[in-house]
C-alpha positions, 0 to 999 in steps of 0.5 A: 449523540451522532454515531461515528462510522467507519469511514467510506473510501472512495480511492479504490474507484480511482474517484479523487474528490468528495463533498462529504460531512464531518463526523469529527473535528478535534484539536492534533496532539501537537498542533493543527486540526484533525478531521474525520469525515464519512467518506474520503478520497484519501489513502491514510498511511497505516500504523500495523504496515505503513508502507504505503504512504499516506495521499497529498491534497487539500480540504475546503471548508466554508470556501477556504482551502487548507492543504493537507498536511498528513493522513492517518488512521485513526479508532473512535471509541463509540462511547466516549467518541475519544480519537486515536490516531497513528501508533497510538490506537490501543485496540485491533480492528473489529473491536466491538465498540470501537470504529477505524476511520481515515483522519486528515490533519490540517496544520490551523486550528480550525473549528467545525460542527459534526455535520458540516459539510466539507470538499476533499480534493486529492492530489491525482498526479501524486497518489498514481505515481504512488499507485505505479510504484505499489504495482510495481512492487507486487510485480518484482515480487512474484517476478523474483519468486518464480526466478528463485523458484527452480535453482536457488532452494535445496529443499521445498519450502511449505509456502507457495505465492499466488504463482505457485512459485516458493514464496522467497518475497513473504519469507525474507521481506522485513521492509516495503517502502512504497514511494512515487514511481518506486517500491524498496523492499528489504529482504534478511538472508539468515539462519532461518531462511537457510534452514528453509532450503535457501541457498543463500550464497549462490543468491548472493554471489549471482545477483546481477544475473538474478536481477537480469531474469527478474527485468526479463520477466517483468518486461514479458508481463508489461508488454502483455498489458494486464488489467489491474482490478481492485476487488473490495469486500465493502466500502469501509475503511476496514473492509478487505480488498485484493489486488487482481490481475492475469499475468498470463501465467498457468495461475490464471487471474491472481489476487493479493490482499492490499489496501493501497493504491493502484494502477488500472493497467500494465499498460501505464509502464513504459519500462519496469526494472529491479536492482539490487544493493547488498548490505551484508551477507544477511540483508539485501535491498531490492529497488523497483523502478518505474518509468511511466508510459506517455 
């Protein structure tokens, strides 16, 4: 029996087709086909943090091209070779005897060999608009931290972001969505914010200024034109990367753990802009908005 193996991604090299062979082809719970493979262009959504939503594309198999409808994470028992994908994966990843993989979903049923050899093609246009808008919400959060940073806590907090600045974006955040050219983070404004040394009502009652400084900000770093590195630990799926980039602050170069995405440079935005929607006194949405450079 082949072994299955974590799957090699290539999206962090921005490379966007692969010819590569099928490790497993199975049947989907509902219906349809899922397929892992040993390398993929593809970004799976996460079932821990899925924030990031998974790549569009397509898959050839024997000249016929079928789109995909869905991608995933999914953990292969090694023993068995069971698949689970999505919410339904029982074990932590570096569970001895079991792999993480990134699965496809194909919506016809389709029947293939391990070792078959496929093409993968991602949508290019597609996964950028979602790499701008995952940047971009790095981006607003360090800019609304270092804005927080002097005027709004009464007290200092224990943890800093990659700045140096109160790391308000890590406390609050209870959501991220990252969308095409967008990224919406919910933040909670509570009791235990509060305690942390928040001054929450001041927060609340200056969020167009707020909102104003954190757009200054952000307009100070684009104009800079930062590259944008993703740094990676491996080739694997599971491996750790890091978001990296000098936004010329005393920090020097930065890095944040991510597995998503990216742009190259801040000098694919033509603008980057932060508004805010009030809930409730206790829950804030922060909206991040991309225009792409020409």
């Amino acid at each position: 029996m082949t072994l299955v193996r974590s799957t090699v991604v290539v999206f962090p090299q921005k490379q966007t087709h692969v010819k590569t062979l099928v490790q497993l082809s199975m049947p989907a719970k509902a219906a349809g086909t899922w397929l892992v493979t040993e390398q993929t262009p593809f970004h799976p959504v996460s079932h821990i943090w899925p924030d990031h939503p998974a790549d569009r594309g397509m898959v050839k198999v024997n000249d016929v091209n079928h789109d995909i409808t869905d991608c995933q994470v999914g953990a292969v028992e090694l023993e068995t070779k069971q698949l689970f994908v999505g919410h339904d994966i029982p074990v932590k990843r570096d569970t001895e005897g079991w792999v993480f993989v990134v699965v496809h979903h194909i919506d016809e049923a389709i029947e293939l060999a391990d070792g078959s050899e496929i093409e993968l093609t991602v949508d290019a246009e597609h996964q950028q608009a979602l790499s701008r808008g995952h940047s971009a919400g790095h981006l607003s959060s360090l800019a609304i931290n270092k804005v927080l940073h002097h005027d709004f806590w009464r007290k200092e907090p224990t943890r800093c972001d990659e700045l140096g600045y109160f790391d308000f974006h890590s406390y609050a955040q209870t959501k991220s969505i990252v969308s095409p050219d967008c990224s919406t983070d919910t933040y909670r404004l509570g009791k235990t914010l509060r305690k942390r040394g928040l001054n929450s009502a001041d927060f609340v009652s200056q969020l167009d200024e707020i909102a104003e400084k954190i757009n200054q900000q952000l307009e100070q770093w684009r104009v800079n034109g930062a590259a944008v590195v993703m740094r990676k630990e491996g080739e694997a799926l599971t491996d750790s990367r890091y978001w990296q980039c000098d936004l010329g602050e005393e920090a020097g170069l930065i890095e944040i753990p991510c597995g998503g995405t990216h742009i190259n440079s801040l000098t694919e935005y033509e603008q980057l802009t932060v508004s805010f929607e009030l809930v409730s006194d206790q829950e804030l949405i922060m909206v991040t908005s991309v225009v792409p450079a020409k």
